[in-house]
TORKOL-4160 file (C-alpha; in steps of 0.2 Angstrom, whole numbers, padded with zeros to 4 digits, m for minus):
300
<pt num="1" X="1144" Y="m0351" Z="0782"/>
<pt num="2" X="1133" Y="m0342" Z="0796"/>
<pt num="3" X="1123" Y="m0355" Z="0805"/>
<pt num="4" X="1107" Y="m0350" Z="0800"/>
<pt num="5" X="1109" Y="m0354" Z="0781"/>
<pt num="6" X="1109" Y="m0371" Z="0788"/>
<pt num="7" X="1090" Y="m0368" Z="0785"/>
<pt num="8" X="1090" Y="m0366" Z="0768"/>
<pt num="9" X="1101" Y="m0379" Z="0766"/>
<pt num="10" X="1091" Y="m0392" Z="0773"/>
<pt num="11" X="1078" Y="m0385" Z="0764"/>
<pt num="12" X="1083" Y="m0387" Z="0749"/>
<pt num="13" X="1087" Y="m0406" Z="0750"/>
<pt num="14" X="1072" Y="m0408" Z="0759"/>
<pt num="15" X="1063" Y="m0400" Z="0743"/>
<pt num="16" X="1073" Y="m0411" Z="0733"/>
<pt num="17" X="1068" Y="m0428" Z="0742"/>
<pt num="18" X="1051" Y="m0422" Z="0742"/>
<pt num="19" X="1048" Y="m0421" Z="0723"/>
<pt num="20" X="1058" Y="m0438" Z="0722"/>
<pt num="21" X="1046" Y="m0444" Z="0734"/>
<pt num="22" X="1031" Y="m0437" Z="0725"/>
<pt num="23" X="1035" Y="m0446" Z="0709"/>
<pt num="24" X="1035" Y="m0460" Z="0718"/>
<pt num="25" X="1019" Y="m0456" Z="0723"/>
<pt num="26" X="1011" Y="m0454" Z="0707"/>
<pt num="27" X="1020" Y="m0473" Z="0699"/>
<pt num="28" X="1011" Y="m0480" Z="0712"/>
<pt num="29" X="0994" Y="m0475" Z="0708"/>
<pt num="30" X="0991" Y="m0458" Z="0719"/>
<pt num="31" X="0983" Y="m0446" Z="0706"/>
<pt num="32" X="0991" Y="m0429" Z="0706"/>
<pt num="33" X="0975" Y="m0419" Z="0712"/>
<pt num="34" X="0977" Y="m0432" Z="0728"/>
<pt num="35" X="0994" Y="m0426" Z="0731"/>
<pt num="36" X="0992" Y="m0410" Z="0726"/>
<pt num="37" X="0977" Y="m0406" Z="0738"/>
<pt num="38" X="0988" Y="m0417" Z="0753"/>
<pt num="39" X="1001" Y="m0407" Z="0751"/>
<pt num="40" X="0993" Y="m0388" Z="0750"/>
<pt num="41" X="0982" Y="m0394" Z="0765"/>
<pt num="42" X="1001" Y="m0397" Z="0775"/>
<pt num="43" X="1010" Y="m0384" Z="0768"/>
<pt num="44" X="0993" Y="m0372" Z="0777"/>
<pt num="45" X="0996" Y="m0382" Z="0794"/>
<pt num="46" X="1012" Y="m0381" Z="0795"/>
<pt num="47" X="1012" Y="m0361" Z="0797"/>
<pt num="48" X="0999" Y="m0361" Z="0810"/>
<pt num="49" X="1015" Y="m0359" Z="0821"/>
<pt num="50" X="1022" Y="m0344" Z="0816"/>
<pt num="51" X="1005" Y="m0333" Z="0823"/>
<pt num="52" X="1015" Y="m0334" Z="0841"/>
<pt num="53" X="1030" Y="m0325" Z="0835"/>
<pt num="54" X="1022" Y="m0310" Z="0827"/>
<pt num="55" X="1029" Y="m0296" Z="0836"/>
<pt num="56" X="1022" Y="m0281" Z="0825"/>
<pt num="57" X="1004" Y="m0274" Z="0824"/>
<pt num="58" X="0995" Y="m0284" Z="0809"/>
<pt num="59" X="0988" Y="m0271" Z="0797"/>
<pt num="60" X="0971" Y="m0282" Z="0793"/>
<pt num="61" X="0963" Y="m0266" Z="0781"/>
<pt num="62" X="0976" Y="m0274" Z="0769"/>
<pt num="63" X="0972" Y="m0292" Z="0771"/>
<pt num="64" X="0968" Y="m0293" Z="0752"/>
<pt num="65" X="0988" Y="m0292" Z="0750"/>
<pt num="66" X="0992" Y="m0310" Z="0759"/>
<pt num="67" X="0978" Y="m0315" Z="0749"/>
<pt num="68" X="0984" Y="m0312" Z="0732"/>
<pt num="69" X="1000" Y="m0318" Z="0736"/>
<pt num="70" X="0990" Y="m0335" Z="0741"/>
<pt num="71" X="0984" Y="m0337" Z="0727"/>
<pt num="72" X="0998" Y="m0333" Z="0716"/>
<pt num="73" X="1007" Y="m0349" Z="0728"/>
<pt num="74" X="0993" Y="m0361" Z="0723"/>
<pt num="75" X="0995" Y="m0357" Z="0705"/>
<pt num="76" X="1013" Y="m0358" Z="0705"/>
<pt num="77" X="1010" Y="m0375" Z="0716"/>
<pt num="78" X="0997" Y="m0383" Z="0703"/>
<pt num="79" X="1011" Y="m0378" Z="0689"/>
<pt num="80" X="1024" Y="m0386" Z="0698"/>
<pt num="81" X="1014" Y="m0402" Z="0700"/>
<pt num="82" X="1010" Y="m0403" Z="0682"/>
<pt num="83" X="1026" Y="m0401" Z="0677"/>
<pt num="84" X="1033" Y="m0417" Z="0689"/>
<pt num="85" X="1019" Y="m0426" Z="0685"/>
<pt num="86" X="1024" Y="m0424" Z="0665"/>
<pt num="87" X="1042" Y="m0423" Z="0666"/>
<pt num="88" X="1055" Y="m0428" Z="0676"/>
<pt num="89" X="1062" Y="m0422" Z="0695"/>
<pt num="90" X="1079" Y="m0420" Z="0687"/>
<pt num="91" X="1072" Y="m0409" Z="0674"/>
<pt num="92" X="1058" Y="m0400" Z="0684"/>
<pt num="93" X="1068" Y="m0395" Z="0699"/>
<pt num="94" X="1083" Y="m0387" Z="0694"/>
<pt num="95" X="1073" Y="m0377" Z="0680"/>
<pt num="96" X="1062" Y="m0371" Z="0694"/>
<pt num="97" X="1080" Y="m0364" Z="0702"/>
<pt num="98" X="1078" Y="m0350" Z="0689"/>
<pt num="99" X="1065" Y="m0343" Z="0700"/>
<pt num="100" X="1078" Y="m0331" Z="0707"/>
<pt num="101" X="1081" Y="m0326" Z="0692"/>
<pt num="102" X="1065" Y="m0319" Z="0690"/>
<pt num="103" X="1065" Y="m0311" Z="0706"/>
<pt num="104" X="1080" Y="m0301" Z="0702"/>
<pt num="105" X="1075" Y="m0295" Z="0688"/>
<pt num="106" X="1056" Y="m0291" Z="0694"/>
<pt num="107" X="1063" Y="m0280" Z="0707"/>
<pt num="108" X="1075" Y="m0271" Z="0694"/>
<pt num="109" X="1059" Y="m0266" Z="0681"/>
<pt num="110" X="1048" Y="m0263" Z="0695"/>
<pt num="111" X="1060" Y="m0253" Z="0704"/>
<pt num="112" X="1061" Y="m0244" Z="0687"/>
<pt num="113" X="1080" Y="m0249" Z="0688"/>
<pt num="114" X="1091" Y="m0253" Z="0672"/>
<pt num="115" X="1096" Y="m0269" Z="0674"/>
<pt num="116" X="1116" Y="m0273" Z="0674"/>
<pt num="117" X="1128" Y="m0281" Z="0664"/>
<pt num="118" X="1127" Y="m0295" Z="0675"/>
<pt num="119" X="1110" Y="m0299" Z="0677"/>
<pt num="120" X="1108" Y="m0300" Z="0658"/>
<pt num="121" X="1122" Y="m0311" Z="0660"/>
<pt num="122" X="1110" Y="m0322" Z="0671"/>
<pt num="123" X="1097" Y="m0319" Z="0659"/>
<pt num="124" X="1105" Y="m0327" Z="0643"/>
<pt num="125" X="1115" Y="m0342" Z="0653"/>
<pt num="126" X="1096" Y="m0346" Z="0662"/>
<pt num="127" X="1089" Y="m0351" Z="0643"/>
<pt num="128" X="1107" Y="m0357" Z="0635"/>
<pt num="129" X="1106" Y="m0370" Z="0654"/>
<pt num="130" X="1088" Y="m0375" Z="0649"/>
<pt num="131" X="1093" Y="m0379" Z="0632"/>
<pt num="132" X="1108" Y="m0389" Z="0635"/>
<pt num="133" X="1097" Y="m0400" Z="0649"/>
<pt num="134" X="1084" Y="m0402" Z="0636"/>
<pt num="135" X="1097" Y="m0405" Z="0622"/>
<pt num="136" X="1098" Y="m0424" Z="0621"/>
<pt num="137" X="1078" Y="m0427" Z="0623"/>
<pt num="138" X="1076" Y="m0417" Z="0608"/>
<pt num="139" X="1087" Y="m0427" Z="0599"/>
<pt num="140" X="1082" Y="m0445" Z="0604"/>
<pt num="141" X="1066" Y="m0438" Z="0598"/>
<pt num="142" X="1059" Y="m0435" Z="0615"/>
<pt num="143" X="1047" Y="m0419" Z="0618"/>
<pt num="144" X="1050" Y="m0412" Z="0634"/>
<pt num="145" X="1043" Y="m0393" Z="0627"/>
<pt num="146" X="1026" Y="m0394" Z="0638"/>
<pt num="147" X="1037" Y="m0397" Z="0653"/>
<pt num="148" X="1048" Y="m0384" Z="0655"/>
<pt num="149" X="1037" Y="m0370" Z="0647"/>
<pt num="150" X="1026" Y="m0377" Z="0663"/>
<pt num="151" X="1041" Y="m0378" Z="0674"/>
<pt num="152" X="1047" Y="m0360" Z="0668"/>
<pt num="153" X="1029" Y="m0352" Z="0672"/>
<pt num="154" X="1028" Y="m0359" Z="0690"/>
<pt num="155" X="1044" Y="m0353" Z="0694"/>
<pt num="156" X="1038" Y="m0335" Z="0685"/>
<pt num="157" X="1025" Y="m0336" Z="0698"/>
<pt num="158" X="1034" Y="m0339" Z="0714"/>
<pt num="159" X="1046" Y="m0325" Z="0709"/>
<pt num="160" X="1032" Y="m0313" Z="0710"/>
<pt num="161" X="1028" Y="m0323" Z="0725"/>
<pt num="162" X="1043" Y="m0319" Z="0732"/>
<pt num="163" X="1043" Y="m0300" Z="0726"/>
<pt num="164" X="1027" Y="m0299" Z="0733"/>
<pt num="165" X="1031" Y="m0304" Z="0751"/>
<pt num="166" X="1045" Y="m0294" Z="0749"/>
<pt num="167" X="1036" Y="m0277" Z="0746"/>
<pt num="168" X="1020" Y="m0281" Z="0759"/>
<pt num="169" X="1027" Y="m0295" Z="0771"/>
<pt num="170" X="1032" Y="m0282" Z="0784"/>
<pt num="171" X="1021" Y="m0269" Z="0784"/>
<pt num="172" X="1006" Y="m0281" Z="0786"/>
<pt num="173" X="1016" Y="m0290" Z="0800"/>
<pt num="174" X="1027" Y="m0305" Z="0794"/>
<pt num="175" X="1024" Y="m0318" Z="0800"/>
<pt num="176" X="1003" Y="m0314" Z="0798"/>
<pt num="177" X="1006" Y="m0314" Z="0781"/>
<pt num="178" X="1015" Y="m0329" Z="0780"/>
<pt num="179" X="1001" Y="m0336" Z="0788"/>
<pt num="180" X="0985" Y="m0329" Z="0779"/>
<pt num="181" X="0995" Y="m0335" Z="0764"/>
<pt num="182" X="0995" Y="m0353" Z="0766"/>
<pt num="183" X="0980" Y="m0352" Z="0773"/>
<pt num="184" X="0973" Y="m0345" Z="0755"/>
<pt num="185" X="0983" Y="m0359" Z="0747"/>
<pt num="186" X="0975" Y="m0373" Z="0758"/>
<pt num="187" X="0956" Y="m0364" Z="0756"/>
<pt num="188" X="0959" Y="m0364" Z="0736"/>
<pt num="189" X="0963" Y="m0381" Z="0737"/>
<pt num="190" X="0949" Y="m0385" Z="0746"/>
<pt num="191" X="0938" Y="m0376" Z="0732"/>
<pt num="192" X="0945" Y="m0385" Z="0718"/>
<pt num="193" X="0943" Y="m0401" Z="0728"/>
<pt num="194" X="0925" Y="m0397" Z="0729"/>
<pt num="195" X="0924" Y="m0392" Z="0712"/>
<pt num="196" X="0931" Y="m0411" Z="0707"/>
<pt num="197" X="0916" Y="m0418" Z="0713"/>
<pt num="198" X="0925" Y="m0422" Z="0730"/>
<pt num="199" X="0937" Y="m0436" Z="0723"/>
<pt num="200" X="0943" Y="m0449" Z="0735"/>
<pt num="201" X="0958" Y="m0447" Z="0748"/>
<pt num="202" X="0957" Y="m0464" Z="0753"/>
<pt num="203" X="0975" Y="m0470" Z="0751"/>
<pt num="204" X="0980" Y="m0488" Z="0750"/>
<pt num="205" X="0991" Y="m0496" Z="0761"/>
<pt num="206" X="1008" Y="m0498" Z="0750"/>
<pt num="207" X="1001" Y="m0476" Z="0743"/>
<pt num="208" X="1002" Y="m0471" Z="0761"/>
<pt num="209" X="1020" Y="m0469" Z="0765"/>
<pt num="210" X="1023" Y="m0461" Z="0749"/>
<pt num="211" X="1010" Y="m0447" Z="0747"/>
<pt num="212" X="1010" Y="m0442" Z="0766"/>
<pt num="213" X="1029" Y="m0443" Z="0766"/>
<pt num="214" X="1029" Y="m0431" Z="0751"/>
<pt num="215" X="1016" Y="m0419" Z="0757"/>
<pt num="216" X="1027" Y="m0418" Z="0773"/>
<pt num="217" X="1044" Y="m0414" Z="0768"/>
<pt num="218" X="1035" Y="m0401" Z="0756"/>
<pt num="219" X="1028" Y="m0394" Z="0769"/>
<pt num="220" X="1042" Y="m0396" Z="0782"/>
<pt num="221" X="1054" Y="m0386" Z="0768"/>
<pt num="222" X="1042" Y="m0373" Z="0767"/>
<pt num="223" X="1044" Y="m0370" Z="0785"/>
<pt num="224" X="1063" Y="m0370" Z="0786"/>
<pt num="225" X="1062" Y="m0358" Z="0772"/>
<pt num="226" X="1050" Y="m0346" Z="0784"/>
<pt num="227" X="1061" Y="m0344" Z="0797"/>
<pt num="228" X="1074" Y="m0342" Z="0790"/>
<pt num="229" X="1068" Y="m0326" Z="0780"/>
<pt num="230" X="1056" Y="m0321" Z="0794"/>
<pt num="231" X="1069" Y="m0322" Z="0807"/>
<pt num="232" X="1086" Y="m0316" Z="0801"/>
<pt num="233" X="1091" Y="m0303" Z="0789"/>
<pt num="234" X="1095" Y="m0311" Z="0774"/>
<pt num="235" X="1085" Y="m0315" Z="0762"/>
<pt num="236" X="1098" Y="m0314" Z="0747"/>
<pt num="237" X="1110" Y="m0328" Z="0757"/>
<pt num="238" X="1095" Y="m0341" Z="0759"/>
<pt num="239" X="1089" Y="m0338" Z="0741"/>
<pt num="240" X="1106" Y="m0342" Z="0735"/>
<pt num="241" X="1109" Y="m0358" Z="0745"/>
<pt num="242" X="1092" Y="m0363" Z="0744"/>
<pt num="243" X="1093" Y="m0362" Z="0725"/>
<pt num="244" X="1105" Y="m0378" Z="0726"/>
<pt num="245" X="1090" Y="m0389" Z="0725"/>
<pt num="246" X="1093" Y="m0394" Z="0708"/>
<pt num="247" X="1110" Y="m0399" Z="0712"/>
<pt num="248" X="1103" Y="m0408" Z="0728"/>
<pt num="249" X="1089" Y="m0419" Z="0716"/>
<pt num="250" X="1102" Y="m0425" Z="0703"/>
<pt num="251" X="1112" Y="m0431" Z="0717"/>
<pt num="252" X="1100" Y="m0439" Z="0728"/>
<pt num="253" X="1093" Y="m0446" Z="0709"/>
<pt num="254" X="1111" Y="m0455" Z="0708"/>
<pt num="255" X="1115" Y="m0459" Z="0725"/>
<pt num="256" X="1096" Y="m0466" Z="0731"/>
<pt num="257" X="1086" Y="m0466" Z="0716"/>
<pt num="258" X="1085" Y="m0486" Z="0714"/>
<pt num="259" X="1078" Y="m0486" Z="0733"/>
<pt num="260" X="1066" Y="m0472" Z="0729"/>
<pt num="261" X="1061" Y="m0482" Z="0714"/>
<pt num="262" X="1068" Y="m0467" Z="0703"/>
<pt num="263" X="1081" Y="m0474" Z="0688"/>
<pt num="264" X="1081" Y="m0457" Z="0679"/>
<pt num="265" X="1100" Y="m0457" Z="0678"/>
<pt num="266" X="1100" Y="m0473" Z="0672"/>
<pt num="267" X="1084" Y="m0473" Z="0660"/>
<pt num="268" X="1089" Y="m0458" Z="0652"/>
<pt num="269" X="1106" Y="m0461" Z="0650"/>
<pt num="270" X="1117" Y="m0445" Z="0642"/>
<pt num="271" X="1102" Y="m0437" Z="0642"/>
<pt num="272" X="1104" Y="m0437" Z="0661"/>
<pt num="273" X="1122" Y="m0430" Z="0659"/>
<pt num="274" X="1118" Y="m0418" Z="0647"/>
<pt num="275" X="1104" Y="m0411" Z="0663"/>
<pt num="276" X="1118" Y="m0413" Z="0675"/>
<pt num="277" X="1128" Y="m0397" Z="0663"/>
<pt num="278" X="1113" Y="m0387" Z="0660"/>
<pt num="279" X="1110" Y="m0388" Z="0681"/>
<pt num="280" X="1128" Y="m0381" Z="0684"/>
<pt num="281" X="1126" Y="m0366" Z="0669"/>
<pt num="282" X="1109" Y="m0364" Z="0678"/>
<pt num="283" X="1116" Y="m0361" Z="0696"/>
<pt num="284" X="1128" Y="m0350" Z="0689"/>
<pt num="285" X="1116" Y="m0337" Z="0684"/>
<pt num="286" X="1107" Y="m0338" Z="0699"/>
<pt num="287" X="1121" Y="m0335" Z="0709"/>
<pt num="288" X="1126" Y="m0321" Z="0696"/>
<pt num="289" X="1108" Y="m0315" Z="0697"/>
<pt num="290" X="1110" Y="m0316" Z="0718"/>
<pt num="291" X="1125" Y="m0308" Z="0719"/>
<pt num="292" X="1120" Y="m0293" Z="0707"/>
<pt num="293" X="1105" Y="m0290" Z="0718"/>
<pt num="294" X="1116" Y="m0291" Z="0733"/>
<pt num="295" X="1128" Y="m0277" Z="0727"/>
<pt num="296" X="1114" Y="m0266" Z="0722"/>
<pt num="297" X="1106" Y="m0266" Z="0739"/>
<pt num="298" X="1124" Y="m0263" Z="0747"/>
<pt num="299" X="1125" Y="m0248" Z="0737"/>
<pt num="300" X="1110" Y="m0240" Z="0740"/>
């Protein structure tokens, strides 16, 4: 594996700590407007950096472009917490894998290309992988619906994210746009906040650790995730090993949940190994979806 998928990689168990973490957060009392705010504030922080490597000209007649792709990220992000708020990490964050998925088939319909006998392949096993994760809860007479039609529109979203950096990004100057994005993200946030009435982000003592150290490994992913597509050539090897968050969750689920105060795996029973199937089916159409796109830019 080249040494700078080592970025993603740590990205994507960063990610998946993060949400564990996040939970945590919200059992303990943190509302999800608290964390929600926290985070978008350090996910636009942390990309202050990346204005001292922009080596191109920044095109700033087009500034409306980072804009809208802000935007569509703080909607995606406000899905996203719903969904962990309602559902569980072990449900939400390998569902939200699927958001290559989208991408790959975006760029095929917007590139007026058919698509192939693969990605529909990706397409049918994304929905049959959803369904066997769901399976058991529907059975036990538990309604997870409202989660993953949530879970399945903010990945929707950050795929046209992604599509969207991935037409502008460049001719804008990357890492300006990057920039400018999260800076939207952060000044949205800030709106809502205001529109709340200002709630409280006073934190008690035993919250502290928990929301801050969620907002931080969000927004310390989000930077890994960055540089790696801002500073080496591809973006459809980082997509693919970053998509191994949801095995990541359910593993850190079982291996530290009990510390992290998380006992999905052991609350939910088979429901939990029924999820564990539908995340393998899952990652195989992502990696099908992927690979697809990969070929198809090869050849052309």
């Amino acid at each position: 594996m080249p040494y700078y998928l080592s970025l993603p990689l740590a990205a994507a168990v960063i990610y998946s700590l993060g949400s564990i973490v996040i939970k945590r957060a919200l059992k303990e009392g943190i509302t999800m407007d608290q964390s929600f705010h926290l985070t978008n504030l350090v996910v636009g922080l942390v990309f202050l950096p990346l204005l001292f490597f922009e080596k191109s000209a920044v095109n700033w007649s087009e500034v409306w472009r980072p804009l809208v792709m802000g935007g569509m990220f703080f909607t995606g992000n406000w899905l996203t917490f719903v969904a962990i708020k309602r559902g569980d990490v072990s449900l939400v964050t390998p569902i939200m894998g699927t958001k290559v998925v989208f991408v790959a088939i975006g760029l095929v319909f917007l590139t007026e290309r058919s698509p192939s006998s693969a990605l529909w392949l990706a397409a049918i096993l994304t929905p049959v992988g959803i369904l066997v994760m769901s399976v058991a809860d529907f059975r036990n007479g538990h309604h997870f619906l409202f989660t993953i039609v949530v879970t399945l529109a903010s990945a929707a979203v950050f795929g046209v994210c992604d599509v969207l950096v991935n037409w502008w990004a460049e001719d804008f100057g990357a890492m300006t746009f990057l920039v400018v994005g999260s800076i939207t993200v952060s000044f949205l946030s800030f709106i809502m906040w205001l529109l709340q009435g200002r709630p409280s982000m006073k934190f008690e003592k035993s919250q502290r650790n928990w929301v801050w150290g969620g907002a931080g490994l969000i927004g310390l992913q989000a930077i890994a995730i960055g540089v790696a597509l801002g500073f080496f050539d591809d973006a459809t090897g980082v997509n693919v090993v970053y998509a191994s968050r949801g095995l990541w969750v359910i593993l850190l689920v079982v291996v530290f949940g009990s510390k992290l105060g998380n006992s999905e795996h052991r609350k939910h029973g088979g429901a939990f190994l029924w999820r564990v199937t539908g995340t393998v089916i899952l990652t195989v159409a992502i990696v099908i979806a992927v690979i697809d796109r990969a070929n198809a830019i090869t050849l052309t």
